[in-house]
Structure formats: structure tokens, C-alpha cells
N, C-alpha and C positions, 0 to 999 in steps of 0.2 A: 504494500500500500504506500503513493506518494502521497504528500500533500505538496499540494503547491500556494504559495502567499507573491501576490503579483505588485512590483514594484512600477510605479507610473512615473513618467519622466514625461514633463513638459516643455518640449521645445520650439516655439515660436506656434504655428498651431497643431503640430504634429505629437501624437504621443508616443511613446516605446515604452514595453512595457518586458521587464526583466522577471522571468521566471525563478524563484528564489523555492526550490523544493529540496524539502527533509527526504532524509533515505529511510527504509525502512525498520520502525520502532522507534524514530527519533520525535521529539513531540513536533509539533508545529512551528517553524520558526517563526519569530516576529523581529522585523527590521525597523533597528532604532535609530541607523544613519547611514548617511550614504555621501559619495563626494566625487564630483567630476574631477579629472587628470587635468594639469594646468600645462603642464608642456607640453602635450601634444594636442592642444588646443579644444578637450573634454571628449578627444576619442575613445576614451574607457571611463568609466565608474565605479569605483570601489564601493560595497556594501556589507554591513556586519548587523549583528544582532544575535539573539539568545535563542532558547532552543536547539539550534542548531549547534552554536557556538562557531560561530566562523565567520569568516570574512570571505565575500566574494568578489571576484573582478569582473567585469563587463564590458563587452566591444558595445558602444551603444550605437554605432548605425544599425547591428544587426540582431542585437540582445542578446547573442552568443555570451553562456559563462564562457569565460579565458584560465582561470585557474581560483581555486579554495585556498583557505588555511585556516586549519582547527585550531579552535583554543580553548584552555580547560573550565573557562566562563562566558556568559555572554558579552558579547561589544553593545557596549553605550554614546560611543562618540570615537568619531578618528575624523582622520585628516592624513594627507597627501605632502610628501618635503616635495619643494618647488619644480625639483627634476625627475618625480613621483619615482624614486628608488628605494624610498620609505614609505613606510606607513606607520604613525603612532594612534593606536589602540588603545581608550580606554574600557578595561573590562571591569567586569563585577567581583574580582576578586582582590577589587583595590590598588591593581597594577595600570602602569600604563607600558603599552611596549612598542617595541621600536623594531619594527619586522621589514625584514627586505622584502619589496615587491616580487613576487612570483614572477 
């Protein structure tokens, strides 16, 4: 069994919409943040949240996931370093982390 929980991106009047599915027995994720790439001019979006526990990346002209990374809580807030080779991650286990982009 998936679930799926669908991420809406509004852009100009077009929408995309990023499929964000739990594998199976994982509960339902629910997505607390998300954050367009700044240098290559917001052709991917990074997305995290609990449940799942992970963070996800996304080609957004095509909503294709690009790559995951688990983490042993859920993400609350990230952000993108300038030349998006970073990612820092604040999760629920009172960390913030500093993860290279997949």
C-alpha cells in the first residue's frame, strides 16, 4: 500500500505538483517545507517532512523525484547554501544538519 500526499507548486499560472509517497508501513508523510534551488535558477526543489522522515529533491519542470535522504526524525525547516551543495535541516530531534546534496 502507497500513500501519496501531493505537493503544489505555483508558478506564474501553471501548477506542478510533486508526488511525495510513503513506502510501504510507513505512516503518511506530511510536508513541513520545501525550497526552490537558487543557482540553477529553481530547476529542482528540495522537500522534507515527518513520517517519512526525509528529505526529497525534485526536477520541477517534470516533478520527477531526483534523489531521498533519511533521517532518524522528521524535517521542520531547511534551506538550500547558495550553490545548493548543502542542505541544512532542521529536524525534531533538536538537530540541525548540514547534509550534502544528493
Amino acid at each position: 500500500m502507497h500513500i501519496n500526499i501531493y505537493i503544489y507548486i505555483y508558478i506564474h499560472t501553471y501548477i506542478h505538483t510533486y508526488i511525495y509517497t510513503s513506502s510501504l508501513g510507513a505512516p503518511p508523510p506530511q510536508v513541513y517545507a520545501a525550497q526552490f534551488s537558487r543557482h540553477d535558477g529553481g530547476k529542482t526543489v528540495v522537500a522534507g517532512g515527518s513520517g517519512a522522515n526525509e528529505i526529497r529533491v525534485f526536477e520541477t519542470e517534470s516533478a520527477r523525484p531526483l534523489a531521498a535522504i533519511s533521517l532518524p526524525k522528521g524535517v521542520y525547516g531547511l534551506d538550500l547554501s547558495a550553490d545548493a551543495s548543502r542542505i541544512a535541516a532542521a529536524t525534531g530531534d533538536h538537530h540541525v544538519r548540514m547534509l550534502a546534496m544528493p
